[in-house]
C-alpha positions as YAML, in Angstrom:
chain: A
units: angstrom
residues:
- id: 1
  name: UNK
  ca: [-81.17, 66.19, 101.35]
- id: 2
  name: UNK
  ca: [-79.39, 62.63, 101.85]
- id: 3
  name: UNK
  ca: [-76.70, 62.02, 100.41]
- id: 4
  name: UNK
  ca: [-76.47, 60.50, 96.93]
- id: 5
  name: UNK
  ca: [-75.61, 56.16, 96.71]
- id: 6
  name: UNK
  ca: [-72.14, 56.28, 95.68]
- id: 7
  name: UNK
  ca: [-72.34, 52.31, 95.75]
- id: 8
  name: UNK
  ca: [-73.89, 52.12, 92.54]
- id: 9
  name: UNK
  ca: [-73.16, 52.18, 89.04]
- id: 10
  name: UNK
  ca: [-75.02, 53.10, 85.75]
- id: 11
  name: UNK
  ca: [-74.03, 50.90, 83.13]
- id: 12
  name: UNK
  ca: [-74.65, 52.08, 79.72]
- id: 13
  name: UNK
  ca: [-76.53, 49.65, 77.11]
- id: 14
  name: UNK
  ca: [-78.39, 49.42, 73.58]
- id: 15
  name: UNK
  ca: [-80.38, 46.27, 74.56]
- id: 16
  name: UNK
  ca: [-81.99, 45.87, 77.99]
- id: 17
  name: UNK
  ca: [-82.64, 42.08, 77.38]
- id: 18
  name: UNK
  ca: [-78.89, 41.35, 76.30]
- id: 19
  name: UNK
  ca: [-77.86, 42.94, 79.28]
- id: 20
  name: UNK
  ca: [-80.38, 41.29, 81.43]
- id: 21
  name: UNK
  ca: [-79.04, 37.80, 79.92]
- id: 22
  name: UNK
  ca: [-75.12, 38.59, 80.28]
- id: 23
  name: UNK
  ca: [-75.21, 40.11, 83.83]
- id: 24
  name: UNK
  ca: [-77.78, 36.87, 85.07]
- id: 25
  name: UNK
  ca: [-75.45, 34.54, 83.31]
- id: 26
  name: UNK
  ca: [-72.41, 35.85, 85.56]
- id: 27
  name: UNK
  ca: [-74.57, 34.88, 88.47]
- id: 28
  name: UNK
  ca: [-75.56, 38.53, 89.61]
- id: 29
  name: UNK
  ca: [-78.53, 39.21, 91.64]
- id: 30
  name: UNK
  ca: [-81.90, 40.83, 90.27]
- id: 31
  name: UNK
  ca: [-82.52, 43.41, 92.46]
- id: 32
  name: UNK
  ca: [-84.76, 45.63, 89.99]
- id: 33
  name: UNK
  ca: [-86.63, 45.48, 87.06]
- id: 34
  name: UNK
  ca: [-88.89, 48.03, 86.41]
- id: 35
  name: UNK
  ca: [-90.48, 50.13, 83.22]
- id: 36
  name: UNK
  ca: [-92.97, 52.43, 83.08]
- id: 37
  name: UNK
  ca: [-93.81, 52.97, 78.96]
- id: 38
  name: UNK
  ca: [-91.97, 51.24, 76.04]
- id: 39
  name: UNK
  ca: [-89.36, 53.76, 76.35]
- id: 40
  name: UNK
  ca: [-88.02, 53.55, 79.83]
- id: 41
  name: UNK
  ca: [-87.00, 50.36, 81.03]
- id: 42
  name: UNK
  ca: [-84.40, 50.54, 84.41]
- id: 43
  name: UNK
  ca: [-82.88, 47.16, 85.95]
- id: 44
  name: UNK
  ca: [-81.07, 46.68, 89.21]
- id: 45
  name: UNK
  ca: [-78.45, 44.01, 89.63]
- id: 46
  name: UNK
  ca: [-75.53, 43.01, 92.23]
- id: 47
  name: UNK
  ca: [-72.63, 40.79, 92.03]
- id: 48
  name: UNK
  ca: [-72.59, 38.20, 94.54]
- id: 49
  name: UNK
  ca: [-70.56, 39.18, 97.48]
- id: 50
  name: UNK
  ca: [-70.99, 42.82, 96.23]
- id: 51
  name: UNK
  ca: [-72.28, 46.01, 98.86]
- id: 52
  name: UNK
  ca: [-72.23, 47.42, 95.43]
- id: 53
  name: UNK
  ca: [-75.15, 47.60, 92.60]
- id: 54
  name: UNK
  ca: [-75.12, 48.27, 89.06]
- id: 55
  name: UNK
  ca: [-78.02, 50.04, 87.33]
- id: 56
  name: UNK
  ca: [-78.91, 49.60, 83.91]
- id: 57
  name: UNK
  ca: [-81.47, 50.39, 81.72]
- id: 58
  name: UNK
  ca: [-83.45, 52.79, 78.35]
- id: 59
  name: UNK
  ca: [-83.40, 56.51, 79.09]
- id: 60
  name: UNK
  ca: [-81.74, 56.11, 82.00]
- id: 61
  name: UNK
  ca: [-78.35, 58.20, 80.93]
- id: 62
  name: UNK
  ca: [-78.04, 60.48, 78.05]
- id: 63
  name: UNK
  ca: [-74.72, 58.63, 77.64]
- id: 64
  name: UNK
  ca: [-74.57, 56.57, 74.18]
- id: 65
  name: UNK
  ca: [-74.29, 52.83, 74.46]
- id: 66
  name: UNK
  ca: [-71.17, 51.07, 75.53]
- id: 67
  name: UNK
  ca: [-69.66, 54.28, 76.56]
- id: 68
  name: UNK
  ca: [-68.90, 53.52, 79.82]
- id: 69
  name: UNK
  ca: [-64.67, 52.88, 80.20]
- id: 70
  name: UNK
  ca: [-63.28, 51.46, 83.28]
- id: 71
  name: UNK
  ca: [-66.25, 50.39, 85.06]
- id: 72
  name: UNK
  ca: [-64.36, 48.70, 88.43]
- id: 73
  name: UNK
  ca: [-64.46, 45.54, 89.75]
- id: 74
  name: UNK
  ca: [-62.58, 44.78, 92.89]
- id: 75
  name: UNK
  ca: [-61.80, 40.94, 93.46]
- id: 76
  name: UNK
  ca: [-59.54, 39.56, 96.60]
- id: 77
  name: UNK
  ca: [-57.97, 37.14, 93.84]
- id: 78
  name: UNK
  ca: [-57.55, 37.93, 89.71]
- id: 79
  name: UNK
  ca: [-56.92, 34.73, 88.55]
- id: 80
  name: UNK
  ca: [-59.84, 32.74, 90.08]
- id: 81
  name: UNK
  ca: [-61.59, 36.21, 89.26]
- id: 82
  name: UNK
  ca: [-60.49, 35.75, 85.23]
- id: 83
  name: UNK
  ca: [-61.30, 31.89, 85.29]
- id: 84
  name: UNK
  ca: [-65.06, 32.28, 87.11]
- id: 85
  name: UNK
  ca: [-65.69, 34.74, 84.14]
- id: 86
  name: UNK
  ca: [-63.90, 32.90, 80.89]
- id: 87
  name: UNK
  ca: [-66.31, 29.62, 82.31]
- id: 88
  name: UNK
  ca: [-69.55, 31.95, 81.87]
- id: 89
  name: UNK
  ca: [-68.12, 32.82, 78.13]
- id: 90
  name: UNK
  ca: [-66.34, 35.86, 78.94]
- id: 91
  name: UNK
  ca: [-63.28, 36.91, 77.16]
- id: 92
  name: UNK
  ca: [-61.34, 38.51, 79.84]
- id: 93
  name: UNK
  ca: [-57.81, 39.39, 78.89]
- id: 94
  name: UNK
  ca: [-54.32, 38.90, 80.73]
- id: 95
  name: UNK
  ca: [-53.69, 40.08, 83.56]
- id: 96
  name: UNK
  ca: [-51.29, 43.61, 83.61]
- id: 97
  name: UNK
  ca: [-50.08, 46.16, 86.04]
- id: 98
  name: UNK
  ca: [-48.55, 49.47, 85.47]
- id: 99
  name: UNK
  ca: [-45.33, 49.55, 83.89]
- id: 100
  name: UNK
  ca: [-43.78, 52.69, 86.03]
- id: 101
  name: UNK
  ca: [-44.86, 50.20, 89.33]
- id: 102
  name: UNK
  ca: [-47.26, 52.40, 90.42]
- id: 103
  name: UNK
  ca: [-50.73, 51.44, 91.30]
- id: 104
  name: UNK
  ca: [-52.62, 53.60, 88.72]
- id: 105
  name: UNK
  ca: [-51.80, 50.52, 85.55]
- id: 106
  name: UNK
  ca: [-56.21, 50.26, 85.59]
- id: 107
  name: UNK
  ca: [-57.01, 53.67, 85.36]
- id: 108
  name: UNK
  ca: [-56.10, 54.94, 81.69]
- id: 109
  name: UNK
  ca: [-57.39, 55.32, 78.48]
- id: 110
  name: UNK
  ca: [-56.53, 52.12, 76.26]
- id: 111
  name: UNK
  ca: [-53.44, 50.12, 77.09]
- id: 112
  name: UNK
  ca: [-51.48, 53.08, 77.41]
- id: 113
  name: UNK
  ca: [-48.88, 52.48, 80.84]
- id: 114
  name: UNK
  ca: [-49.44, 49.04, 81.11]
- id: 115
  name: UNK
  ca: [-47.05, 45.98, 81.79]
- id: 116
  name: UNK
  ca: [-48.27, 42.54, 81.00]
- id: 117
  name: UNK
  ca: [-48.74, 40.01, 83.92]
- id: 118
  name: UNK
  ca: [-49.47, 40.13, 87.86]
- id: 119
  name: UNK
  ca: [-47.39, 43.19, 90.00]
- id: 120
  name: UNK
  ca: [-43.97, 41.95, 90.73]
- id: 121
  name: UNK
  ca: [-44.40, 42.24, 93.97]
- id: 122
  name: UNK
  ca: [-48.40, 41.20, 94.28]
- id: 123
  name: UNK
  ca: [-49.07, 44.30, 95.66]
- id: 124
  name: UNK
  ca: [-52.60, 44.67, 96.25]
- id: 125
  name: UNK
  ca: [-54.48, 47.22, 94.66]
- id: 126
  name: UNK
  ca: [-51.38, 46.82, 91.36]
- id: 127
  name: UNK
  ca: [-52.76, 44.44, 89.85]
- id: 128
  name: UNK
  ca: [-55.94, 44.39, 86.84]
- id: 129
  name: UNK
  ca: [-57.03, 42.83, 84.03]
- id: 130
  name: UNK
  ca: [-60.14, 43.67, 81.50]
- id: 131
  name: UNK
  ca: [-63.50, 42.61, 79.31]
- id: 132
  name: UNK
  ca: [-66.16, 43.99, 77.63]
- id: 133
  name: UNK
  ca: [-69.85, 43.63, 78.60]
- id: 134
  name: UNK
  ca: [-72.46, 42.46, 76.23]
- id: 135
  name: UNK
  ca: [-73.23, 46.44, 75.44]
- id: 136
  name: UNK
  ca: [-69.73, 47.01, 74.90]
- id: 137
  name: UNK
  ca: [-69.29, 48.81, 78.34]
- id: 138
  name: UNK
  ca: [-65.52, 48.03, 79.36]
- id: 139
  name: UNK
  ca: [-65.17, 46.72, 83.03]
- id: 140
  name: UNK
  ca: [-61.46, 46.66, 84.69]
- id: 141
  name: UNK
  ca: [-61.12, 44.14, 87.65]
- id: 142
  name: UNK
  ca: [-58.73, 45.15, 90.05]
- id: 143
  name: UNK
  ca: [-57.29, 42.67, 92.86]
- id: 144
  name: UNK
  ca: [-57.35, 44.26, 96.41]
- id: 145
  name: UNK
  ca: [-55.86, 41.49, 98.66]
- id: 146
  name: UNK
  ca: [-55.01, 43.98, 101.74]
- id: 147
  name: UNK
  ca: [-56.75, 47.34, 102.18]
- id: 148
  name: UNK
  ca: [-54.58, 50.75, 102.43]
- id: 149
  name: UNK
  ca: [-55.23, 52.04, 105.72]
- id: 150
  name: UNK
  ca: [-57.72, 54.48, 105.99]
- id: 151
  name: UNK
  ca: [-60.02, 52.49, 103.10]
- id: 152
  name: UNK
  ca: [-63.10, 51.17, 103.92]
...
């Protein structure tokens, strides 16, 4: 049995078309859209530069709409990152970092741990900042400038 795609993501949503409209209007990639009765309805799209996919779609996840917390982004650079989004209409908020100076200041519930502005020291992987998707979904981009070693 082959392994499953860990590159993609299922994105949870209450309106196909909405979602359709706000993940074109950020520039991503079609890759899939496909339905097979009024009831199903999966799409397929990647961010440009991406090896990664997000998958969307009706009866696709028993999740409820705009469940999905901490969907990741990685960018090599947060600001222009923030600015390419808040040009498409998207609110993205300030950039933070974990307040202990970890590297962890992305991955909690709510603002709990976090420190406003860049890391300190511009580590990479320290650094995040957040939005919402038209479903409500919220996405966290994180700024990897220099890979840990051993990370792809």
């Amino acid at each position: 049995m082959p392994a499953p795609d860990c590159r993609r993501i299922v994105e949870v949503l209450a309106d196909h078309d909405r979602a359709r409209d706000f993940s074109t209007g950020l520039g991503w990639r079609v890759d899939a859209d496909v339905s097979t009765d009024d009831r199903y309805r999966l799409m397929q799209v990647t961010p440009p530069g991406s090896p990664a996919s997000v998958v969307f779609g009706t009866q696709v996840t028993a999740a409820p709409p705009g469940s999905a917390d901490g969907l990741i982004l990685v960018v090599d650079d947060i600001d222009t990152a923030r600015e390419a989004l808040t040009s498409r209409g998207v609110e993205v908020g300030e950039p933070f970092h974990d307040e202990g100076g970890g590297l962890a200041g992305g991955f909690r519930i709510g603002d709990a741990g976090r420190a406003p502005g860049h890391d300190p020291e511009r580590r990479s992987y320290a650094t995040y900042a957040s939005f919402h998707d038209s479903e409500g979904n919220r996405w966290i981009l994180q700024e990897i400038t220099e890979r840990l070693p051993g990370r792809v």
